[in-house]
N, C-alpha and C positions, 0 to 999 in steps of 0.2 A: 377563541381569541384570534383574530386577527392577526397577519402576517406580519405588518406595518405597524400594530401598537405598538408604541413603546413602553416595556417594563421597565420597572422602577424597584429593584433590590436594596438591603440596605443590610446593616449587620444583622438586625433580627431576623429578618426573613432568610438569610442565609444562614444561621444557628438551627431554624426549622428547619432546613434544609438539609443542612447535618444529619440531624434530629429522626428524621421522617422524609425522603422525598415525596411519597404520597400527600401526604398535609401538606407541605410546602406546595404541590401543583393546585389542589385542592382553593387553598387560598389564592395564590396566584390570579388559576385561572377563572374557576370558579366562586371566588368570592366568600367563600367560607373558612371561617375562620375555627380556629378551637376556640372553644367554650373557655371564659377566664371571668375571675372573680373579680368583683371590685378592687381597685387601686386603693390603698391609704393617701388620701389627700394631705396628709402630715410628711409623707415626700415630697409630695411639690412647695410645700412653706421650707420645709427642711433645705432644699435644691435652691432657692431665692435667698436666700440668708447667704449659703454659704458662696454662690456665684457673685453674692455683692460683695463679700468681704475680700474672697479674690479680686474681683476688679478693683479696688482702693487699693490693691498693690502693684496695679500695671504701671509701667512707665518706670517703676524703682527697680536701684541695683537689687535690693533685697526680699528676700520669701516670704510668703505670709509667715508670721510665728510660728503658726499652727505646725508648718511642715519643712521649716528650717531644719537645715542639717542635715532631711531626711530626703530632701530633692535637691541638686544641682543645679545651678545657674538661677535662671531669675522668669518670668511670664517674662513670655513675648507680648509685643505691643499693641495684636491686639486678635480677636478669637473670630476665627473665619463663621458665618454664620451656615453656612452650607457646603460644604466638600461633594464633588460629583467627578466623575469619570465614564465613557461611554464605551458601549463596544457596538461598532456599526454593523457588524455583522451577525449580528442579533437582535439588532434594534433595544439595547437592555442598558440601563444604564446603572450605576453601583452610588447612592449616596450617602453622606454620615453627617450630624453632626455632633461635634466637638463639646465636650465638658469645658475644659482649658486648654489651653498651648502653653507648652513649655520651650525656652531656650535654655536648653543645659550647656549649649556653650555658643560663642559666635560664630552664625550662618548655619545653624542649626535648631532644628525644632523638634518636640517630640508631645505625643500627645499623653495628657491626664484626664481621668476619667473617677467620677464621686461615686461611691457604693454604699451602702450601710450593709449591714449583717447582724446580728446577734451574740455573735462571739466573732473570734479571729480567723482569720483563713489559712489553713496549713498550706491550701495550694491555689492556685488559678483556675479556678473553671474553665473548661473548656469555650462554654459559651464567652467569655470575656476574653480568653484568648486572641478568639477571632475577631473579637469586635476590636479590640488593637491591634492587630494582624491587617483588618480592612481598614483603620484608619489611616495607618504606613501608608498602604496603598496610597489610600487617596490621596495624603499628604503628596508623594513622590510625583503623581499624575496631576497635580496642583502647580508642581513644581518646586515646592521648598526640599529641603533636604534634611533628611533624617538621621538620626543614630542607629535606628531599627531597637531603638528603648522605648518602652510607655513607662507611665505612672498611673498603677490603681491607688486612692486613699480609700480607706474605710473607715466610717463613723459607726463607732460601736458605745451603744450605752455602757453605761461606769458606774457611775452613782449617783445615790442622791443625797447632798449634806448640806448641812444651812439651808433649808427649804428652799436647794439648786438642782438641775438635773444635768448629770453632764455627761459627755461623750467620748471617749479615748478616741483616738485616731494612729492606724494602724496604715503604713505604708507598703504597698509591694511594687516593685521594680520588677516589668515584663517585658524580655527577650521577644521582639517583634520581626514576623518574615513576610514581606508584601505578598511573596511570590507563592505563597501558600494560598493566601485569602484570592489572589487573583485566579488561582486554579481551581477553588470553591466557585465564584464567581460565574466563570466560563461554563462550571458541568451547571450550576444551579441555572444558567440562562439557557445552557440545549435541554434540561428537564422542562422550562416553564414555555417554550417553542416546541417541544413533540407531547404524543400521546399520554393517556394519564400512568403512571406506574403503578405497579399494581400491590394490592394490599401488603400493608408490612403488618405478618402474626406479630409484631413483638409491641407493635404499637396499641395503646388503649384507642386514641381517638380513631384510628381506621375503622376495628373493631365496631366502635358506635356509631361511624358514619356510616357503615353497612348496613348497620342494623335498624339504623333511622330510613335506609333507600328501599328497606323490606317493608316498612311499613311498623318496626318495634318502637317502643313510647321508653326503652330503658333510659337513666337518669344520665346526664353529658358524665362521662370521667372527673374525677380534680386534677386538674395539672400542675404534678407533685414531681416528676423525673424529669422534663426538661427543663423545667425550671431552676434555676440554683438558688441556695438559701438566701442571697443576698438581696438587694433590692437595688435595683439600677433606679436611677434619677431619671 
């Protein structure tokens, strides 16, 4: 790669990055990716319903039904389509974008983010951690001003009656720290500018990229441990 390219991070690639710096350079630099299964396209119709039924409540004092009570304040007025922040001295730059924006109070914004799962979540993923942890950021480096709060919902099937299907919705409230995600950031931008790092034993896809550089035909891993149960939008 080139001195001068400009990298382009964003919360996923920095969760790999977590994850595995090997894979993370691997992709970066080299354009390989881990091996991933088909998406359910019943997330993106899933993701369109419910983005539209949020937007029919922007501009009102009040929350959608759905998560009255269970979120503070009201949508902000309107959902940045691209969040970005650079760092000149690595030529990298970090961007996100937004499920919704929330103002929980006046002159204040905080970001919410749609998940499904299958059941309930005892706790936050780490992987979503950060992914609110970098949208802080960016929010901050956008210039709005934060509470250093997200909002996960979770769409969790419920049941089915009168030949209906329906979904409980499970709210969690995440304690967000910019200056954490900015410090992933920075080490993930001096990984994707130096040398390759070198194999992580603990890691499956290393393993098979090795094994694939030998000349071995074994089947790609499933990508069942960085993954979390949930399904991001």
């Amino acid at each position: 790669m080139s001195a001068m390219e400009l990298v382009s991070l964003s919360p996923s690639t920095l969760s790999l990055y977590v994850d595995c710096p090997r894979c993370f350079w691997l992709k970066i630099v080299k354009k390989l990716d881990r091996p991933k299964g088909p998406m359910p396209t019943i997330m993106t119709g899933l993701d369109l319903v419910i983005k539209a039924y949020f937007d029919g409540y922007r501009g009102k004092d009040a929350l959608p039904p759905l998560v009255a009570g269970k979120i503070p304040g009201r949508l902000y007025k309107e959902v940045p389509p691209w969040l970005t922040m650079g760092d000149p001295a690595t030529s990298t730059k970090l961007v996100g974008k937004l499920d919704e924006l929330l103002e929980p109070e006046p002159g204040l914004v905080a970001p919410i983010d749609h998940k499904s799962r299958g059941k309930r979540a005892e706790d936050i993923h780490k992987a979503y951690q950060l992914q609110m942890d970098v949208y802080d950021l960016l929010l901050g480096a956008s210039g709005f001003t934060t509470p250093h709060k997200a909002w996960l919902i979770y769409y969790i099937p419920d049941v089915l009656k009168d030949e209906r299907f329906t979904f409980a919705v499970d709210v969690k409230e995440v304690a967000t720290d910019p200056e954490r995600a900015k410090q992933v950031f920075q080490s993930a931008a001096k990984v994707a500018r130096g040398p390759e790092p070198e194999s992580n034993s603990e890691c499956p896809f290393c393993k098979w990229f090795d094994a694939r550089t030998k000349g071995a035909t074994s089947p790609a891993p499933t990508e069942t441990k960085p993954v979390p149960e949930d399904v991001p939008f």
